[in-house]
mmCIF file of the N, C-alpha and C atoms, coordinates in Angstrom:
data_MODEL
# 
_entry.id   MODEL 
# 
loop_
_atom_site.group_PDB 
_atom_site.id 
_atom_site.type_symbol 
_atom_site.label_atom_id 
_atom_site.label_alt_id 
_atom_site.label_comp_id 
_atom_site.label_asym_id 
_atom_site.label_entity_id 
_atom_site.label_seq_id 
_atom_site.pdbx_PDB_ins_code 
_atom_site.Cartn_x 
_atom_site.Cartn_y 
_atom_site.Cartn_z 
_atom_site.occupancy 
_atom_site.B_iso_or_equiv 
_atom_site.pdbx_formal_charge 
_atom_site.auth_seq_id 
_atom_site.auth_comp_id 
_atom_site.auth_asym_id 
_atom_site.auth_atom_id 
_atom_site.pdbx_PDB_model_num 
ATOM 1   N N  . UNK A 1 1  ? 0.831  -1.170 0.000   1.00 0.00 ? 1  UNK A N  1 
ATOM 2   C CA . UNK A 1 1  ? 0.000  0.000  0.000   1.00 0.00 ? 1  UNK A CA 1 
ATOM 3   C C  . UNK A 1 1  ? 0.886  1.249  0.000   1.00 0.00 ? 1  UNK A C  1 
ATOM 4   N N  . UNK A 1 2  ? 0.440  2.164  -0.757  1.00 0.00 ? 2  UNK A N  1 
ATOM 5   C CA . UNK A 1 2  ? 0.982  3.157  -0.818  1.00 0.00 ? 2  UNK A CA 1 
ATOM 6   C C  . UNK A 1 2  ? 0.856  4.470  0.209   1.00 0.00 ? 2  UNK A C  1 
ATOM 7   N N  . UNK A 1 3  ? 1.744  5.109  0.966   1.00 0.00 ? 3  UNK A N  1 
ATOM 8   C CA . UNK A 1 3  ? 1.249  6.018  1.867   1.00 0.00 ? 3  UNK A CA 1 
ATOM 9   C C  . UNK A 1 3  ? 1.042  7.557  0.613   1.00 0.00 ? 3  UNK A C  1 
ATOM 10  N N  . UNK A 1 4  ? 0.393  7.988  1.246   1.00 0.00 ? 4  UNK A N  1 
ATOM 11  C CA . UNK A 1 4  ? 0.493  10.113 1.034   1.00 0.00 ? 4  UNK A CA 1 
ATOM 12  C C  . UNK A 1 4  ? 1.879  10.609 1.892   1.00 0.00 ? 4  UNK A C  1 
ATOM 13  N N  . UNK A 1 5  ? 2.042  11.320 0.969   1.00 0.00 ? 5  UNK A N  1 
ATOM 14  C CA . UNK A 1 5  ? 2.975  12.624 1.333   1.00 0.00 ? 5  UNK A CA 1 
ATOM 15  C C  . UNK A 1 5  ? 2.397  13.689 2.408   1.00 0.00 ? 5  UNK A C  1 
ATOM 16  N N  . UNK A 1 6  ? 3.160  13.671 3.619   1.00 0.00 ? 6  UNK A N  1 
ATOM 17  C CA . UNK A 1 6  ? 2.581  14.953 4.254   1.00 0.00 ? 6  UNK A CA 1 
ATOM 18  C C  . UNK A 1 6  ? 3.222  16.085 3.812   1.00 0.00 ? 6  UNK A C  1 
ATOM 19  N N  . UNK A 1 7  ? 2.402  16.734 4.049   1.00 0.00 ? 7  UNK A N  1 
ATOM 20  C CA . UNK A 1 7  ? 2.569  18.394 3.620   1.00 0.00 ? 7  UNK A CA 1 
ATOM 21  C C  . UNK A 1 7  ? 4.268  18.637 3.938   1.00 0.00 ? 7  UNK A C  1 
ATOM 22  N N  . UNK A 1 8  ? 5.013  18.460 5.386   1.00 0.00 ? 8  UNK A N  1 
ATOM 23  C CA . UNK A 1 8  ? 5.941  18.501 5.020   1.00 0.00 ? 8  UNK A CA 1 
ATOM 24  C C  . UNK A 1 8  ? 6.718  17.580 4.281   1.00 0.00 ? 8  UNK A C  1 
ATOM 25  N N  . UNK A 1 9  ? 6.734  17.029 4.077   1.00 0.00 ? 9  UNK A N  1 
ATOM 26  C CA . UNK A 1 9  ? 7.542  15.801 2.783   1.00 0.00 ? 9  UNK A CA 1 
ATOM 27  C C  . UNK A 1 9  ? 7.386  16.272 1.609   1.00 0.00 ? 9  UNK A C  1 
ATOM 28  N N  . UNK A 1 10 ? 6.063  17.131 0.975   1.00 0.00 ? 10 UNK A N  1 
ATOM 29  C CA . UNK A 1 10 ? 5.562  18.153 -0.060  1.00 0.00 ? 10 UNK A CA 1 
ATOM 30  C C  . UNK A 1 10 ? 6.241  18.861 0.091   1.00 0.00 ? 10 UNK A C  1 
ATOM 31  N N  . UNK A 1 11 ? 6.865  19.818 1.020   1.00 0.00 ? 11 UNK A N  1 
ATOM 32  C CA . UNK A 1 11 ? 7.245  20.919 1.435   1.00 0.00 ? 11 UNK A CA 1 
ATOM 33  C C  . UNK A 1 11 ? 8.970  20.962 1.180   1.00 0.00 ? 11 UNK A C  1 
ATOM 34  N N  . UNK A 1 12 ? 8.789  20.126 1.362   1.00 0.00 ? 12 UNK A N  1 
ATOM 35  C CA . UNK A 1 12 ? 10.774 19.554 1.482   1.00 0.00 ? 12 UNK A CA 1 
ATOM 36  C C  . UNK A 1 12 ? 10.901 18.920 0.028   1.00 0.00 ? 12 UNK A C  1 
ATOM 37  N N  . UNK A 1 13 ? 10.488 18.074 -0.167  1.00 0.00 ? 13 UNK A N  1 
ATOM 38  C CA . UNK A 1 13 ? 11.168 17.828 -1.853  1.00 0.00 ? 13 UNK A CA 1 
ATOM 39  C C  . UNK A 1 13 ? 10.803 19.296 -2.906  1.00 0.00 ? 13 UNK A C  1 
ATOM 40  N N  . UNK A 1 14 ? 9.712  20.368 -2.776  1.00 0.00 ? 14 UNK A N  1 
ATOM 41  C CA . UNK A 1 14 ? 9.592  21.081 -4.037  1.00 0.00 ? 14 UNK A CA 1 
ATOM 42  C C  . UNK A 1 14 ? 10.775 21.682 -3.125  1.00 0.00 ? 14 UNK A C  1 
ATOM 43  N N  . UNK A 1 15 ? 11.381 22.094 -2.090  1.00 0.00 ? 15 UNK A N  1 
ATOM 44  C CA . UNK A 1 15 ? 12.099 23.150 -1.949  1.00 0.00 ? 15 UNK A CA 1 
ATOM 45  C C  . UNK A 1 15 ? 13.460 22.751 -2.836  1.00 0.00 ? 15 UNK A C  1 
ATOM 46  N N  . UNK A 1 16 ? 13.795 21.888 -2.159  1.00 0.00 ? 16 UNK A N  1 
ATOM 47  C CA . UNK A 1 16 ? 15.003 20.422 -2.735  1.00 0.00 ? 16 UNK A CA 1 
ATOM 48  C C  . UNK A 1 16 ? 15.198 20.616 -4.720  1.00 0.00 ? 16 UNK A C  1 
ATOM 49  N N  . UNK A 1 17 ? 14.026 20.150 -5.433  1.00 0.00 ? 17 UNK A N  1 
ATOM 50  C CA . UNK A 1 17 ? 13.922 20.566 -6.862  1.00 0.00 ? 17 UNK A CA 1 
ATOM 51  C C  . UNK A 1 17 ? 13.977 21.833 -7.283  1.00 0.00 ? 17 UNK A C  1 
ATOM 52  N N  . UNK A 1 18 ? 13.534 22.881 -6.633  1.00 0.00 ? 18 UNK A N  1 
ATOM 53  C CA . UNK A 1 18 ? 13.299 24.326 -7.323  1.00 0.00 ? 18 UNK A CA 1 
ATOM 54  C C  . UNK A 1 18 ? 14.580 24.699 -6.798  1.00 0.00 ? 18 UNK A C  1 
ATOM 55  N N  . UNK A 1 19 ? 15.512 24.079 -5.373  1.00 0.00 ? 19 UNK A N  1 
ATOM 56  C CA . UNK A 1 19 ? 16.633 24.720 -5.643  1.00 0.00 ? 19 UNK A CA 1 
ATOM 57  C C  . UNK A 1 19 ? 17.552 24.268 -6.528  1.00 0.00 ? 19 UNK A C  1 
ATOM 58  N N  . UNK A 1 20 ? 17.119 23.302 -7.260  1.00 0.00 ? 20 UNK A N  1 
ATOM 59  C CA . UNK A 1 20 ? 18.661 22.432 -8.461  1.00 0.00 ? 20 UNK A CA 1 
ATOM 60  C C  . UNK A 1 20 ? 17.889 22.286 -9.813  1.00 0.00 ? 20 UNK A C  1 
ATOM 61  N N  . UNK A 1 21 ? 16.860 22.134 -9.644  1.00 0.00 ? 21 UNK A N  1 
ATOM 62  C CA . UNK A 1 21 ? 16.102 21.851 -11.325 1.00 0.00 ? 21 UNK A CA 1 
ATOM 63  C C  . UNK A 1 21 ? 16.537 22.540 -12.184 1.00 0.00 ? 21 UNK A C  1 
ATOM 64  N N  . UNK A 1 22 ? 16.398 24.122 -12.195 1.00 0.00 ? 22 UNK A N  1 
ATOM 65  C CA . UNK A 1 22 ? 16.640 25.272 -12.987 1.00 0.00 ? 22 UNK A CA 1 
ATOM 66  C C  . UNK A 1 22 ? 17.688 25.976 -12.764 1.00 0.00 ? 22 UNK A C  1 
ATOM 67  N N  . UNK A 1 23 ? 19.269 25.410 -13.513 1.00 0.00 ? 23 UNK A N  1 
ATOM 68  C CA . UNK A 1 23 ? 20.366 26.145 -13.108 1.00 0.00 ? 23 UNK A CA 1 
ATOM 69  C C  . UNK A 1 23 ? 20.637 27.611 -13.513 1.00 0.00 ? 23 UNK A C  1 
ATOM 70  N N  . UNK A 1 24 ? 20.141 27.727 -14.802 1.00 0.00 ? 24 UNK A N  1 
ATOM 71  C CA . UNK A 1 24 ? 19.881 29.505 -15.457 1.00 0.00 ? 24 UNK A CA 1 
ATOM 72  C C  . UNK A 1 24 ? 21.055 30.093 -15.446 1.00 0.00 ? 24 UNK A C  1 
ATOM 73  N N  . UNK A 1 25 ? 22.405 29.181 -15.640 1.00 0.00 ? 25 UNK A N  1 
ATOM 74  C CA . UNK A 1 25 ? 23.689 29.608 -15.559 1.00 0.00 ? 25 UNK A CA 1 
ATOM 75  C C  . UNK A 1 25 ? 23.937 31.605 -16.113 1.00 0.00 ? 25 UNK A C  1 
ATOM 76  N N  . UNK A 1 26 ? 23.188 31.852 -17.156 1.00 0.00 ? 26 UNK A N  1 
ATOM 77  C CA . UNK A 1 26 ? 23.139 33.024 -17.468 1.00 0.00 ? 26 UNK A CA 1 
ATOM 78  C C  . UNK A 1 26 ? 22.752 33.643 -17.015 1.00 0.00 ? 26 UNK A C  1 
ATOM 79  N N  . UNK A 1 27 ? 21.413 33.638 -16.008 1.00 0.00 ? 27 UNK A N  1 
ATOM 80  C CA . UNK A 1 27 ? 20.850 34.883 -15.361 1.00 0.00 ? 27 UNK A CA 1 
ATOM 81  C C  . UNK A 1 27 ? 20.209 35.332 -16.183 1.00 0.00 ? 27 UNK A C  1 
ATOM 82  N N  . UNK A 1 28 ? 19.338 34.633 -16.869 1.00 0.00 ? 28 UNK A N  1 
ATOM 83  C CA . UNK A 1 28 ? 18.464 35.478 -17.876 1.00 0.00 ? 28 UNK A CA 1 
ATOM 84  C C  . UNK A 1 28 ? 17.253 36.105 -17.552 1.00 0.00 ? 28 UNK A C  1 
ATOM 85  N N  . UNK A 1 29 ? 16.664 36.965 -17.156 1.00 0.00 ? 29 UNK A N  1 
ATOM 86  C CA . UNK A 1 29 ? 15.600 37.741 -16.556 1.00 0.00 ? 29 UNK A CA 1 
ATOM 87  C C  . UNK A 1 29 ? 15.828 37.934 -14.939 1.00 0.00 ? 29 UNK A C  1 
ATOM 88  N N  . UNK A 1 30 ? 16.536 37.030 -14.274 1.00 0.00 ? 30 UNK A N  1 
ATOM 89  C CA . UNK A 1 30 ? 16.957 37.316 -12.876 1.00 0.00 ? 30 UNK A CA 1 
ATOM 90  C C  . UNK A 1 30 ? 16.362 38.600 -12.227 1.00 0.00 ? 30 UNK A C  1 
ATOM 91  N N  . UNK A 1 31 ? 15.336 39.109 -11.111 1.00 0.00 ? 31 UNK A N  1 
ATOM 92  C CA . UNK A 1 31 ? 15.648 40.348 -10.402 1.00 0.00 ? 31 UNK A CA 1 
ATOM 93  C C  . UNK A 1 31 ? 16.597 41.002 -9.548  1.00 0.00 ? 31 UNK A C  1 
ATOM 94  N N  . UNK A 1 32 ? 16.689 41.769 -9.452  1.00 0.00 ? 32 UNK A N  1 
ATOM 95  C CA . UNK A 1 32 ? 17.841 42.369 -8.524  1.00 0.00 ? 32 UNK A CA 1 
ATOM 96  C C  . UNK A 1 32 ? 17.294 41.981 -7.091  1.00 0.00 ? 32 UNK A C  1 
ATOM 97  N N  . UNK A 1 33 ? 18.705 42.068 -6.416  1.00 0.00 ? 33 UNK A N  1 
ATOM 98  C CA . UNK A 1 33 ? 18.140 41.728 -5.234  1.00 0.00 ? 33 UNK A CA 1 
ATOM 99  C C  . UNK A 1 33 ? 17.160 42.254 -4.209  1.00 0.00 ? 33 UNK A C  1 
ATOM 100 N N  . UNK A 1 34 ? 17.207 43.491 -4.079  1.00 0.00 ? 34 UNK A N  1 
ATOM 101 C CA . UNK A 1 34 ? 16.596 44.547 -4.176  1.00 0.00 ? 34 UNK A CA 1 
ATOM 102 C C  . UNK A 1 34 ? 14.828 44.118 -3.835  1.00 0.00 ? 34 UNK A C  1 
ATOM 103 N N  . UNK A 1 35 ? 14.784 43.685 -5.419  1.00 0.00 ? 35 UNK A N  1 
ATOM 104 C CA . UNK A 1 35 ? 13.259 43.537 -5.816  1.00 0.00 ? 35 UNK A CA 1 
ATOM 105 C C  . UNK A 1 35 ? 13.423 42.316 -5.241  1.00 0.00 ? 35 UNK A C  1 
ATOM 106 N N  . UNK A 1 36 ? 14.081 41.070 -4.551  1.00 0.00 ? 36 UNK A N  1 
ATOM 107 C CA . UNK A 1 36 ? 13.542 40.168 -3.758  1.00 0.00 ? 36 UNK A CA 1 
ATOM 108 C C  . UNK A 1 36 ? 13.289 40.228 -2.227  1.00 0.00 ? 36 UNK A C  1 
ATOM 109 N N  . UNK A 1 37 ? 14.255 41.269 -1.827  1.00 0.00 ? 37 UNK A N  1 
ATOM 110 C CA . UNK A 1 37 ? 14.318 41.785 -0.425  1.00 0.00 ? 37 UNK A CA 1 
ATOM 111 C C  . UNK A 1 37 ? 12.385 42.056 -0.146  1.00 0.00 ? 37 UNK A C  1 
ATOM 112 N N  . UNK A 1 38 ? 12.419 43.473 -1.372  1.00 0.00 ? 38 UNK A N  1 
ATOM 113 C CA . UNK A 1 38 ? 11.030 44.036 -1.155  1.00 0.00 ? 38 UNK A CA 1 
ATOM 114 C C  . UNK A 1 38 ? 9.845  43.214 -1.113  1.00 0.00 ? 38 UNK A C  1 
ATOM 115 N N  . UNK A 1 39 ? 10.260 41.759 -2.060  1.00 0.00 ? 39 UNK A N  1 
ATOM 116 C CA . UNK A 1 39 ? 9.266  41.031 -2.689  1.00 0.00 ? 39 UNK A CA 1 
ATOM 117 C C  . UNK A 1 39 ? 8.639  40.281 -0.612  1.00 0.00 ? 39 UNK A C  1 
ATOM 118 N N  . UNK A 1 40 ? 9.937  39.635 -0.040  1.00 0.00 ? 40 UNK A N  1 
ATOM 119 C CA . UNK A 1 40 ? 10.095 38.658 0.821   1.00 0.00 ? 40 UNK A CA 1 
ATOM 120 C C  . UNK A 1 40 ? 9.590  40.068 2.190   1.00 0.00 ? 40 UNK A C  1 
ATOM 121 N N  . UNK A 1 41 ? 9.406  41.387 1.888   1.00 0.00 ? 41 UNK A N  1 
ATOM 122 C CA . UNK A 1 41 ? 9.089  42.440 3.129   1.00 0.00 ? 41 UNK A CA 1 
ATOM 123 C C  . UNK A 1 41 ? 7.543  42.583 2.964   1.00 0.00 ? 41 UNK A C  1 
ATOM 124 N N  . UNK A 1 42 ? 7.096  42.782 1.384   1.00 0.00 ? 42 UNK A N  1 
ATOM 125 C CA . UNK A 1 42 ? 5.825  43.282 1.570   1.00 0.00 ? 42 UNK A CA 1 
ATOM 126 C C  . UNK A 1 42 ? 5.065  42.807 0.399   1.00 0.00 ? 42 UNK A C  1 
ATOM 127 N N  . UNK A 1 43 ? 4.245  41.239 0.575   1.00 0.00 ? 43 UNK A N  1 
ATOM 128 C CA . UNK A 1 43 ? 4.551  40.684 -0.574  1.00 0.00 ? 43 UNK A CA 1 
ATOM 129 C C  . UNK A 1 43 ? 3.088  40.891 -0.801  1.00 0.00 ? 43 UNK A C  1 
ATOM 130 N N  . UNK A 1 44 ? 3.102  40.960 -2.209  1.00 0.00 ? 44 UNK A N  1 
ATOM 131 C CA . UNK A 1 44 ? 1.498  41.533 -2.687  1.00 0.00 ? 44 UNK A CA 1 
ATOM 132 C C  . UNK A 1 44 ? 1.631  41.141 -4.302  1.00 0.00 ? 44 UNK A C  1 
ATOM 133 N N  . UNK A 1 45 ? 1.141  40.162 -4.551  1.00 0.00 ? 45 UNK A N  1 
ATOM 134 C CA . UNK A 1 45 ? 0.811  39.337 -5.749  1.00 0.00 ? 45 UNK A CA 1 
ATOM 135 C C  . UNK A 1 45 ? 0.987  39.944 -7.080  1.00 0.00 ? 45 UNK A C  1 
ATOM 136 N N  . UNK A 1 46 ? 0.023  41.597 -7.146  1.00 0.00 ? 46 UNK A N  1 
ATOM 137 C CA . UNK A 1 46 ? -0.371 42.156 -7.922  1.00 0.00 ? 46 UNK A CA 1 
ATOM 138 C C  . UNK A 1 46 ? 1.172  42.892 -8.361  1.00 0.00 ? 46 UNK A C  1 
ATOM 139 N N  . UNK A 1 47 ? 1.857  43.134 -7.398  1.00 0.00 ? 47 UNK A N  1 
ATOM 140 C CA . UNK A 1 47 ? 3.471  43.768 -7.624  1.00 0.00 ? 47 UNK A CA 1 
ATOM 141 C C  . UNK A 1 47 ? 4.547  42.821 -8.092  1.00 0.00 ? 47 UNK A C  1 
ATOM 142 N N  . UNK A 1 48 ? 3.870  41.612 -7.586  1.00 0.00 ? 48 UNK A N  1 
ATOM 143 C CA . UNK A 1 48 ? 5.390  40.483 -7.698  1.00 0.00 ? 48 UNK A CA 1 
ATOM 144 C C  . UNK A 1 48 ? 4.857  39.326 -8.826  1.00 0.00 ? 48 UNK A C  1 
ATOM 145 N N  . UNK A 1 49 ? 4.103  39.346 -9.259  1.00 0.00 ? 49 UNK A N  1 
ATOM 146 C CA . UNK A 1 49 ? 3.842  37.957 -10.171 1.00 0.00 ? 49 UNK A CA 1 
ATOM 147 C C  . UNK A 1 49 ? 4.974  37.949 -10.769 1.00 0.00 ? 49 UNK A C  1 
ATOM 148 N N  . UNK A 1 50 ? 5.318  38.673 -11.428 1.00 0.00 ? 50 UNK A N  1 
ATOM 149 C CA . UNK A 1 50 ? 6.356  38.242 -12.661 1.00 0.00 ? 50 UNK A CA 1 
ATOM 150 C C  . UNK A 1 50 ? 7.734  37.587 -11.957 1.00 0.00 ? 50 UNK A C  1 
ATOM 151 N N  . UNK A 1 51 ? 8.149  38.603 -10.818 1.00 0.00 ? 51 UNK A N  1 
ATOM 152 C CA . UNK A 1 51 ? 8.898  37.440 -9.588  1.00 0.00 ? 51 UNK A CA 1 
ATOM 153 C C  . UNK A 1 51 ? 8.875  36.419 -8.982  1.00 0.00 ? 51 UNK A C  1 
ATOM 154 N N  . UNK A 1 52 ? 7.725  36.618 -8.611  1.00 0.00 ? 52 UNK A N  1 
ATOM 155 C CA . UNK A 1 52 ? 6.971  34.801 -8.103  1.00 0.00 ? 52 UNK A CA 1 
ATOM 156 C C  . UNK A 1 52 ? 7.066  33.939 -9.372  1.00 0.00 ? 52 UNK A C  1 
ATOM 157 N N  . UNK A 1 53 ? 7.176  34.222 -10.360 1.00 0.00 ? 53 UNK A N  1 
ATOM 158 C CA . UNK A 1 53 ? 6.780  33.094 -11.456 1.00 0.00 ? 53 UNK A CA 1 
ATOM 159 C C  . UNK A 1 53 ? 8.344  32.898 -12.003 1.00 0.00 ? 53 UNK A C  1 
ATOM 160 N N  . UNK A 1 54 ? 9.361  33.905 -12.136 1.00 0.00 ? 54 UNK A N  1 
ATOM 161 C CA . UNK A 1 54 ? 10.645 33.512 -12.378 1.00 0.00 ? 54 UNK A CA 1 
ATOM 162 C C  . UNK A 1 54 ? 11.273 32.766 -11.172 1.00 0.00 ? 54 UNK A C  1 
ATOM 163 N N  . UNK A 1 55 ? 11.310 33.384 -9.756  1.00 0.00 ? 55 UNK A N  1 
ATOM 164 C CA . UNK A 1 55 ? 12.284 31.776 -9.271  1.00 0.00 ? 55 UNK A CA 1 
ATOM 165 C C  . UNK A 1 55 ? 11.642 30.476 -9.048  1.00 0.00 ? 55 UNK A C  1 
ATOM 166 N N  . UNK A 1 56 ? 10.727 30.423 -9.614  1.00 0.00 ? 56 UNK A N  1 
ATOM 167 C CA . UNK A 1 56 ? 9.789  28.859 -9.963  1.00 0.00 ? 56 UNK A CA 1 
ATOM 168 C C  . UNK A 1 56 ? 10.665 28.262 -11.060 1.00 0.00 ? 56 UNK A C  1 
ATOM 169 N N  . UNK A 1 57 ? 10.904 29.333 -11.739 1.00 0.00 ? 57 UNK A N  1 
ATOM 170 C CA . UNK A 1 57 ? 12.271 28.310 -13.074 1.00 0.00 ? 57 UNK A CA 1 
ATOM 171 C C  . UNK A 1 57 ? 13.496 28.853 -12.776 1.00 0.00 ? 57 UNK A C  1 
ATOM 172 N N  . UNK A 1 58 ? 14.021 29.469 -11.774 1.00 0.00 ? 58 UNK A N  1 
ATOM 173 C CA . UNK A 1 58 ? 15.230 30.023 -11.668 1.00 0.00 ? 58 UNK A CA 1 
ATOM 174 C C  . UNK A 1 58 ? 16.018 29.085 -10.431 1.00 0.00 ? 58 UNK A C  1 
ATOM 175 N N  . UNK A 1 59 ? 16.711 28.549 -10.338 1.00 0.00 ? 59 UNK A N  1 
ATOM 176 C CA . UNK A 1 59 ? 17.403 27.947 -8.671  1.00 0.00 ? 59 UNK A CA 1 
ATOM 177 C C  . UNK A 1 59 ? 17.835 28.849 -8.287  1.00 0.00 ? 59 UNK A C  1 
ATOM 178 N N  . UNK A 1 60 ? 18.904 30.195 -9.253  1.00 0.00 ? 60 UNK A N  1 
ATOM 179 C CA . UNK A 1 60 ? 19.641 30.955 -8.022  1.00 0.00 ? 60 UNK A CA 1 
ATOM 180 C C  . UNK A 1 60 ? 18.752 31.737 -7.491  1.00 0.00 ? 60 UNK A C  1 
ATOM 181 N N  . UNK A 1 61 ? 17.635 32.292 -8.240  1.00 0.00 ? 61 UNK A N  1 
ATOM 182 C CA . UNK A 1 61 ? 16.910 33.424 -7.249  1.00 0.00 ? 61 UNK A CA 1 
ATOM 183 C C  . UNK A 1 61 ? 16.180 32.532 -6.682  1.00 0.00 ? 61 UNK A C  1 
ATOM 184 N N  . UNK A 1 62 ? 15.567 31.396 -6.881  1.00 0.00 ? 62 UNK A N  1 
ATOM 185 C CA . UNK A 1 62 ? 14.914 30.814 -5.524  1.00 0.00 ? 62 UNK A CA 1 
ATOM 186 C C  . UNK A 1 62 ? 15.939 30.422 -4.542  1.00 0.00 ? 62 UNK A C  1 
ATOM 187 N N  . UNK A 1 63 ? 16.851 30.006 -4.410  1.00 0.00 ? 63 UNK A N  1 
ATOM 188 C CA . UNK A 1 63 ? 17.894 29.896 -3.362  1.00 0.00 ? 63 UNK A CA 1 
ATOM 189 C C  . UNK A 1 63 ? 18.650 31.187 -2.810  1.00 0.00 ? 63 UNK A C  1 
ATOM 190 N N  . UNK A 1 64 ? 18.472 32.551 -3.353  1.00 0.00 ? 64 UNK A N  1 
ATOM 191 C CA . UNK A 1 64 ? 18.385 33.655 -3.007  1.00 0.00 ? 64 UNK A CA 1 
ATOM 192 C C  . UNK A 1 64 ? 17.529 34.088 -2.229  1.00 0.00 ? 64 UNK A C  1 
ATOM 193 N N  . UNK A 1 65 ? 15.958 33.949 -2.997  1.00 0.00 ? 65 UNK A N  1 
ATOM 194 C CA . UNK A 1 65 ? 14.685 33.866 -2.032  1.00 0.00 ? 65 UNK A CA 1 
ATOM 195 C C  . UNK A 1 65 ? 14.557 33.589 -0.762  1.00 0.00 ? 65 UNK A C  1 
ATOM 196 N N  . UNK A 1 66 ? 14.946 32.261 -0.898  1.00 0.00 ? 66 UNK A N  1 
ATOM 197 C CA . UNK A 1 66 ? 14.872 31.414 0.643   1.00 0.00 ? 66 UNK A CA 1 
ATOM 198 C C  . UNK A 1 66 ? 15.859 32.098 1.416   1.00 0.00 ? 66 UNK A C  1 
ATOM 199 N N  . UNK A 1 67 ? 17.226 32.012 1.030   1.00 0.00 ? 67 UNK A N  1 
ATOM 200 C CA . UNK A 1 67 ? 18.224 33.021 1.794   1.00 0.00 ? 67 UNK A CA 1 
ATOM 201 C C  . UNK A 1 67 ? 17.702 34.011 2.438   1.00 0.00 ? 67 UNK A C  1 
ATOM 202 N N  . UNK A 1 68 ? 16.976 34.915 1.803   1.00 0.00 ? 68 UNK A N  1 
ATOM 203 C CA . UNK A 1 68 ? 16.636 36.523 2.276   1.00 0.00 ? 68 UNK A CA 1 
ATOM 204 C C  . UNK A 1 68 ? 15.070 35.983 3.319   1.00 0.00 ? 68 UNK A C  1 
ATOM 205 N N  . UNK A 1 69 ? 14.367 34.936 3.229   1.00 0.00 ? 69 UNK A N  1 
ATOM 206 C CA . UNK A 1 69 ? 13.080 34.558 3.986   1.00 0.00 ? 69 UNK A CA 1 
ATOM 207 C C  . UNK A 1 69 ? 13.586 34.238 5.282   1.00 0.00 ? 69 UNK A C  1 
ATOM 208 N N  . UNK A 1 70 ? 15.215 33.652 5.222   1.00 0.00 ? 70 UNK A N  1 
ATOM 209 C CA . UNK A 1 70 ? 15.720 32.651 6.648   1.00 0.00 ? 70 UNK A CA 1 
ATOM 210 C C  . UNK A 1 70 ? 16.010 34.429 7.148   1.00 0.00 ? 70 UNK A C  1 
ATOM 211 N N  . UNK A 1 71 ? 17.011 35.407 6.747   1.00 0.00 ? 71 UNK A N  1 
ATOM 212 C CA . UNK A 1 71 ? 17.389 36.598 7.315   1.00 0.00 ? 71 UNK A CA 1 
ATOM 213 C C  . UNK A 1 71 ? 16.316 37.166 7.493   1.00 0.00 ? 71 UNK A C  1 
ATOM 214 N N  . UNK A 1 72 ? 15.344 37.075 7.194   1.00 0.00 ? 72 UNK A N  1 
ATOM 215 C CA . UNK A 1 72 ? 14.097 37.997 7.312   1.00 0.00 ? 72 UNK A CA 1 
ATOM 216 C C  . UNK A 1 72 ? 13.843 37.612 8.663   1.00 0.00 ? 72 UNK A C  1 
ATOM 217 N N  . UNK A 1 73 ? 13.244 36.010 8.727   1.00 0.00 ? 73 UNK A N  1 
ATOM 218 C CA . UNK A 1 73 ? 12.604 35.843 9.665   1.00 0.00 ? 73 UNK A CA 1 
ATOM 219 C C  . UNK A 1 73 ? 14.098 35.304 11.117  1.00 0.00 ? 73 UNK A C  1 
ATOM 220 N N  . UNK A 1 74 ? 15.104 35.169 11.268  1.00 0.00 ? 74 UNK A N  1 
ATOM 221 C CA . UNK A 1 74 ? 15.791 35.760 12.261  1.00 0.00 ? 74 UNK A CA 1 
ATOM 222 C C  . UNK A 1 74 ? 15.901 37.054 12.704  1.00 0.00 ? 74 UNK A C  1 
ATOM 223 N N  . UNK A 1 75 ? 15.719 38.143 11.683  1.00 0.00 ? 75 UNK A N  1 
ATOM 224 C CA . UNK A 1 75 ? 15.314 39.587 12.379  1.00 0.00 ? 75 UNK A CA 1 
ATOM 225 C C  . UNK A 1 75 ? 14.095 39.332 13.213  1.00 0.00 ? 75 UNK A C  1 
ATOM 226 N N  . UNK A 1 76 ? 13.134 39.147 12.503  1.00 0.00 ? 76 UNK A N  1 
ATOM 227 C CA . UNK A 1 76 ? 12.110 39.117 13.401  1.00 0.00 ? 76 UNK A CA 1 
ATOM 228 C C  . UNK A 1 76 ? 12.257 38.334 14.686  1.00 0.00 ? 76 UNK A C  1 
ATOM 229 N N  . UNK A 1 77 ? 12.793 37.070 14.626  1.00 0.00 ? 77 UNK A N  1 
ATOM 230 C CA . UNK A 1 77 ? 12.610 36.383 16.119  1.00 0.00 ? 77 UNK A CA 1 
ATOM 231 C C  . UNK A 1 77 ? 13.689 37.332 16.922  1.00 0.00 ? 77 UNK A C  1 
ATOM 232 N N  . UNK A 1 78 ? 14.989 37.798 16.270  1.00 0.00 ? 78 UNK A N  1 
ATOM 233 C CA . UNK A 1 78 ? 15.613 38.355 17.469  1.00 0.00 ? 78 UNK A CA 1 
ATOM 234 C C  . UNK A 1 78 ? 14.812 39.882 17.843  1.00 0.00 ? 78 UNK A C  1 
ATOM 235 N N  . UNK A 1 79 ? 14.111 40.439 17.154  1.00 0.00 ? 79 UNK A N  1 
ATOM 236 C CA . UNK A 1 79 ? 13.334 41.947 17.386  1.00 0.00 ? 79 UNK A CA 1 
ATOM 237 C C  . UNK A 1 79 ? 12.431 41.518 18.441  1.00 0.00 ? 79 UNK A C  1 
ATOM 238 N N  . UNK A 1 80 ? 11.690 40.232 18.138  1.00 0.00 ? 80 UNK A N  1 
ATOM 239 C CA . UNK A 1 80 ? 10.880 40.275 19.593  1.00 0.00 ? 80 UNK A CA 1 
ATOM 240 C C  . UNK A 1 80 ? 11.236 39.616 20.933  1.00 0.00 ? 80 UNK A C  1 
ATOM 241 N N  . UNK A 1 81 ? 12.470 38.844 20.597  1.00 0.00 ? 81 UNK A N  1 
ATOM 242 C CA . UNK A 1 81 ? 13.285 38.915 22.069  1.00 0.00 ? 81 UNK A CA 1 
ATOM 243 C C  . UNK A 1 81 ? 13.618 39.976 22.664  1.00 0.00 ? 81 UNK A C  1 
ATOM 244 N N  . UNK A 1 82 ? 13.810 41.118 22.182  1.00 0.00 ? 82 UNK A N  1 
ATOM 245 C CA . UNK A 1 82 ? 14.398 42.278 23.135  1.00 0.00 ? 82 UNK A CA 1 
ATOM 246 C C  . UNK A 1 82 ? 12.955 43.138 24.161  1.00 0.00 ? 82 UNK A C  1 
# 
């Protein structure tokens, strides 16, 4: 019998593929970092689609992405320790 995938096991292999699937050695449409910082501060669909939809085929800006989500959210846990 076959089991289901829990959500995290879902969660962990797309991260796993979207960071190696799409190497994009060139950087072809890439955003600046900039526009991922802003994307990962104040994220609003209607501003970012075209971002959201490139590091879906990009590994470095999704492994950029995630980078700037882990620094994001350690600011936050250390801001509300103090």
């Amino acid at each position: 019998m076959r089991r289901g995938f829990s959500e995290q096991e879902f969660l962990d292999f797309a991260k796993s593929y979207l960071s190696e699937a799409f190497p994009n050695p060139q950087r072809i449409g890439c955003p600046r970092d900039w526009e991922l910082i802003r994307m990962s501060e104040h994220p609003k669909e209607e501003l970012h689609a075209a971002i959201s939809d490139h590091i879906t085929f990009c590994s470095p800006c999704f492994n950029r992405y995630m980078e700037i989500l882990g620094e994001l959210k350690r600011r936050m846990r250390h801001a509300h320790r103090r």
